[in-house]
C-alpha positions as CSV (number, residue, x, y, z in Angstrom):
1,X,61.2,158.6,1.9
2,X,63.2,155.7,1.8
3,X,66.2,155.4,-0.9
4,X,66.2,152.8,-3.7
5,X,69.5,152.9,-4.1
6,X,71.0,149.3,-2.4
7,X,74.2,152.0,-2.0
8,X,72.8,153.5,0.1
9,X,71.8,152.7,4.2
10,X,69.7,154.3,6.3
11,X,71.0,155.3,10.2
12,X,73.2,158.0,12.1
13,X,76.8,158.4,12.1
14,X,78.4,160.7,15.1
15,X,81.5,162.1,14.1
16,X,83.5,164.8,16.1
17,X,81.5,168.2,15.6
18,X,78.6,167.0,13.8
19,X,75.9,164.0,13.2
20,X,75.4,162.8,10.1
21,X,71.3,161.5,9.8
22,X,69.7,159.9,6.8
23,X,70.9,158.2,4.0
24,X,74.4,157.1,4.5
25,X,76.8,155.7,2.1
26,X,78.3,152.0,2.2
27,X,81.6,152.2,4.4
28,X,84.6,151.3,2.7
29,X,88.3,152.5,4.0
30,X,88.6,155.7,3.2
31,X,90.0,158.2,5.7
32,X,87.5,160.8,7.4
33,X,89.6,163.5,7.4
34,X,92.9,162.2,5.1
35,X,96.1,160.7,5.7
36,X,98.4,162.8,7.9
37,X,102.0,162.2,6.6
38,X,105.0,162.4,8.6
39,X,107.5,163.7,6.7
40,X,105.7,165.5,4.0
41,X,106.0,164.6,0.7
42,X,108.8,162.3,1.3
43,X,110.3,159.2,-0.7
44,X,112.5,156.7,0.5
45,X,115.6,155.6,-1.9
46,X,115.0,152.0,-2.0
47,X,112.8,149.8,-0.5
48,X,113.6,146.5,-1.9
49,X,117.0,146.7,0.0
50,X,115.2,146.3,3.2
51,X,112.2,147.7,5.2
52,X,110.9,147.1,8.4
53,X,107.2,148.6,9.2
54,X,105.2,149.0,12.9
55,X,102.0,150.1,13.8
56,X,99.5,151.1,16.3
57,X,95.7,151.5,16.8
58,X,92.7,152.5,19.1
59,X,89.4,152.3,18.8
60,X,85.8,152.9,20.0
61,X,82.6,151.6,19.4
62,X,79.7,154.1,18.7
63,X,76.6,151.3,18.3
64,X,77.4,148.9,15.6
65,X,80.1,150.8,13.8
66,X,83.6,151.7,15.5
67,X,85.8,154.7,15.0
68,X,89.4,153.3,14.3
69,X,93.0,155.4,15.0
70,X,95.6,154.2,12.9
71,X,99.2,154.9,12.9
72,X,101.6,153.3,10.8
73,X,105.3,153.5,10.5
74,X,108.0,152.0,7.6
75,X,111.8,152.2,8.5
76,X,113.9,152.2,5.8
77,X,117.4,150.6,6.0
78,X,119.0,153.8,6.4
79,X,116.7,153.9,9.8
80,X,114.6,156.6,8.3
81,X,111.0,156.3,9.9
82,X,108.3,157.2,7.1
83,X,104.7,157.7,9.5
84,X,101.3,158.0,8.6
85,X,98.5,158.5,11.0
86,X,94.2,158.4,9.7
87,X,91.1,158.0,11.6
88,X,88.6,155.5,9.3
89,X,84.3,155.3,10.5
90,X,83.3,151.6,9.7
91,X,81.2,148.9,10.6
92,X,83.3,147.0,13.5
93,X,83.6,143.8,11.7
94,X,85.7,145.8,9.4
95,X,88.6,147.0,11.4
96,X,91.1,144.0,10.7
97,X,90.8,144.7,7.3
98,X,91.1,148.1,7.3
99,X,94.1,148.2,9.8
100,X,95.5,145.8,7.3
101,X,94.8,147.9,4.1
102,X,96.2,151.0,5.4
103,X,99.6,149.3,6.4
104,X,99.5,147.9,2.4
105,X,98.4,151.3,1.1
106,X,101.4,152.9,2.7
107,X,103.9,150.9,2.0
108,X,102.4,150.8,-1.6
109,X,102.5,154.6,-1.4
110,X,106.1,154.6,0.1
111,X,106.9,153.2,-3.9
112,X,107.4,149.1,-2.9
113,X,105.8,147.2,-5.8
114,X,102.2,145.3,-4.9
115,X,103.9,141.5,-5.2
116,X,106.8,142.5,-3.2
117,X,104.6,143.9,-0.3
118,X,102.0,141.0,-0.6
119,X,104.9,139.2,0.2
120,X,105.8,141.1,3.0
121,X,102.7,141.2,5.0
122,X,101.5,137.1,3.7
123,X,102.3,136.6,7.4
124,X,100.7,139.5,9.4
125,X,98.5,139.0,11.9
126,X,97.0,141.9,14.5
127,X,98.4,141.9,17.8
128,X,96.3,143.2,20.3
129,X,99.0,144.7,22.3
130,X,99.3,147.4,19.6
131,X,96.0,148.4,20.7
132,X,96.8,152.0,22.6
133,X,94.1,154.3,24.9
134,X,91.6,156.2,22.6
135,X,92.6,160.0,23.1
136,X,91.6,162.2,19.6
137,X,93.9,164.5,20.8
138,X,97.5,162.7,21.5
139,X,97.1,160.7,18.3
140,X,96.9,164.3,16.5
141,X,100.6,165.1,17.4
142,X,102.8,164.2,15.1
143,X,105.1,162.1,17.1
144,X,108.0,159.8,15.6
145,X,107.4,156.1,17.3
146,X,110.5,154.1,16.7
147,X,110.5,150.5,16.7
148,X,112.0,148.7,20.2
């Protein structure tokens, strides 16, 4: 039987131990599996006396949706690196926007104000050379990237 609900879409996700067939819900960019924070828990003093933030990504198609790898990192100006890594399932049309969100959310979550980083990121664009090989596995470690 086919849902009612226009929430709802019919088709298959694959995900990493399991296949998820029937109805599906609409994507939207929310984490699979959660954020994975690096350091725990943590809180920078200040942000409004200066941040600097850097990011990575990798993705793979699976038919018409694409699973994205994101890791983002905020230095603070004290040079303390705040790092957040998450692994988002969405339609591939998506993935700007959702690389872009995540970098907001986090710095939003870091304790900057909403205006203050709209301001910040008014001028972001993707950079393809961010764009790392797509290995589950490495981008589990929790690894420190600094900014060159």
């Amino acid at each position: 039987m086919i849902s009612q609900n226009p929430s709802l879409t019919t088709g298959i996700i694959p995900s990493k131990n399991f296949i998820f067939v029937g109805n599906i819900p609409n994507m939207s960019f929310r984490p699979l599996y959660g954020f994975i924070d690096f350091p725990e828990n943590a809180q920078p003093e200040d942000l409004h006396l200066g941040l600097t933030f850097d990011y990575e990504f990798a993705g793979k198609r699976t038919g018409e949706l694409v699973c994205l790898l994101i890791h983002s990192w905020v230095i603070d100006y004290q040079g303390n690196v705040f790092s957040r890594k998450c692994e988002y399932m969405l339609p591939r049309i998506k993935a700007v926007d959702c690389l872009t969100q995540h970098i907001r959310d986090h710095i939003v979550f870091l304790g900057l104000d909403d205006m203050s980083c709209r301001r910040l990121m008014r001028d972001f664009e993707l950079d393809n050379k961010k764009c790392v090989v797509y290995d589950v596995l490495e981008f589990g470690k929790e690894v420190i990237k600094k900014s060159s």
